[in-house]
N, C-alpha and C positions, 0 to 999 in steps of 0.2 A: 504494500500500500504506500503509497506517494503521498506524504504528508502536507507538500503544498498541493496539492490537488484536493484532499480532503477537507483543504480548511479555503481552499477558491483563493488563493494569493498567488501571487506573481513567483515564481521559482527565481529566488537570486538571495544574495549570501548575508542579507537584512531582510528583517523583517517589522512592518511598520505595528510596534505594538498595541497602540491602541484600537487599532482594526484587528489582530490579533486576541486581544482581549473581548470585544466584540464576537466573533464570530466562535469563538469556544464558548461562549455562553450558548450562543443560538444553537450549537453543534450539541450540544448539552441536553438542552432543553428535548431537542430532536429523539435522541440516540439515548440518556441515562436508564439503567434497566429500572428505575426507579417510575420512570416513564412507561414500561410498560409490564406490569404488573400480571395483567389480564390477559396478555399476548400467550400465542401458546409457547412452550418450551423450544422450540428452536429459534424463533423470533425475542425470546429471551435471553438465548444466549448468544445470536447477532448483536443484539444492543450490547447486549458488554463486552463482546471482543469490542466493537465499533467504539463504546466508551472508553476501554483502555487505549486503545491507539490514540484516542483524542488526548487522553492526560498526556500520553507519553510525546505526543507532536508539542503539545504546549510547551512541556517542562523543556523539551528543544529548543523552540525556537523564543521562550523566554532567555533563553542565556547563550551569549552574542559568539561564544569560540564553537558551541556546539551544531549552531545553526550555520555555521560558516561549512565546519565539518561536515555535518548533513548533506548542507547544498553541493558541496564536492562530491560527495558520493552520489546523488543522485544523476550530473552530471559527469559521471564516469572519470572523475580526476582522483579520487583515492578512494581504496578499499577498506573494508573496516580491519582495528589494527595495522595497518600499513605501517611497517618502516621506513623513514624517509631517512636520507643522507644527509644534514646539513652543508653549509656551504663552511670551509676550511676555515675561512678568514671568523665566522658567526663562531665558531668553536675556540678558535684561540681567543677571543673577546669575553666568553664564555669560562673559560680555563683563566681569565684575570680577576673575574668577579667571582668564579670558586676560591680560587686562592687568597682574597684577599678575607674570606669569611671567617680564617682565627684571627687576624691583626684587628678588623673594622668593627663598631656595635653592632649590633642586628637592624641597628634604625638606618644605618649608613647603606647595608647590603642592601635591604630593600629599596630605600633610595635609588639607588643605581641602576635596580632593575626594576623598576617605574620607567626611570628616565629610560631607560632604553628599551620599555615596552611602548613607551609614548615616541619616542624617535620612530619603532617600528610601526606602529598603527599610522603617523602622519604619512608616511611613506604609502602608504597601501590605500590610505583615504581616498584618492581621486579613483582607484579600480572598483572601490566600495559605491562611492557616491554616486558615479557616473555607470552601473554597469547597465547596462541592458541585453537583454539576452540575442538579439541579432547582431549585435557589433560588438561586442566585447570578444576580445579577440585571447587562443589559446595561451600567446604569453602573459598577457593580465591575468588568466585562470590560473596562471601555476605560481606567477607571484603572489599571489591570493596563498594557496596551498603553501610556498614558504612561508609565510606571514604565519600562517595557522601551525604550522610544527613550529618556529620559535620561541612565538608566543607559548606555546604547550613547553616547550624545555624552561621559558624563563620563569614559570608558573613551578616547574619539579625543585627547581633551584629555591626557590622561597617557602614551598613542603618542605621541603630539605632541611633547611635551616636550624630547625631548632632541634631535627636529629643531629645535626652536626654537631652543634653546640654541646648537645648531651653526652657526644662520643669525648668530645673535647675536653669537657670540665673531669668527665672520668677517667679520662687517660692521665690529666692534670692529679687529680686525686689520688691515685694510683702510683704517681709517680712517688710522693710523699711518704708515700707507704714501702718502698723498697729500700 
């Protein structure tokens, strides 16, 4: 099932939420097994397969990396779990801001990786703002798809974090004890 097609919005890697929020209500109202009570037994459990897709579209395309994701898949640009390669130069940049996680506070790291998720999303902005699906052409699709694995690495980097730290202070602690 095609999630933009279930919910009648345009297929591309935004989605405008207020019409969004709009039209899972009405999808709701439509489909909730709660809605059909009286229906026979197979028509009851159409409505709630149909109702779970509806949750699970929203909780999509409520949250902006997933719906990105999504729309790639749908658009035959990545597979689900895909490995992607990043780019060499993205990884040593990457290996500055690991490294400097025992010297810097936790306030400094995240810092950094703001600024350079917000460097990356300006970057991507005009593919975003501008896409339309007969002119957007396969290299904006796949600059699109970097954007979406970096952003995903610079998101593991700041989970990370405070396991790092935990491994850190206990390594520290440890030390004192030998």
């Amino acid at each position: 099932m095609n999630y933009f097609e279930l919910f009648d919005i345009p297929q591309s890697p935004v989605v405008n939420r207020q019409e969004l929020a709009k039209k899972y209500f009405e999808l709701q109202k439509q489909n909730h097994p709660d809605y059909h009570t009286k229906a026979d037994e197979s028509d009851q459990n159409n409505s709630l397969e149909i109702s779970a897709a509806i949750n699970k579209a929203f909780n999509i395309f409520q949250n902006e990396d997933k719906t990105i994701e999504y729309f790639l898949q749908t658009v035959g640009l990545m597979e689900i779990d895909e490995k992607y390669s990043l780019p060499s130069d993205f990884l040593m940049e990457m290996m500055e801001i690991n490294e400097s996680v025992h010297d810097l506070p936790e306030d400094a790291i995240k810092q950094q990786v703001a600024e350079y998720g917000n460097k990356l999303k300006e970057a991507i902005r005009p593919v975003i703002e501008n896409f339309q699906p007969a002119s957007t052409g396969q290299q904006e699709l796949l600059q699109l798809k970097e954007y979406y694995f970096k952003k995903k690495y610079l998101k593991r980097i700041l989970d990370r974090l405070s396991d790092w730290r935990n491994i850190a202070s206990r390594v520290w602690f440890y030390s004192l004890l030998v």
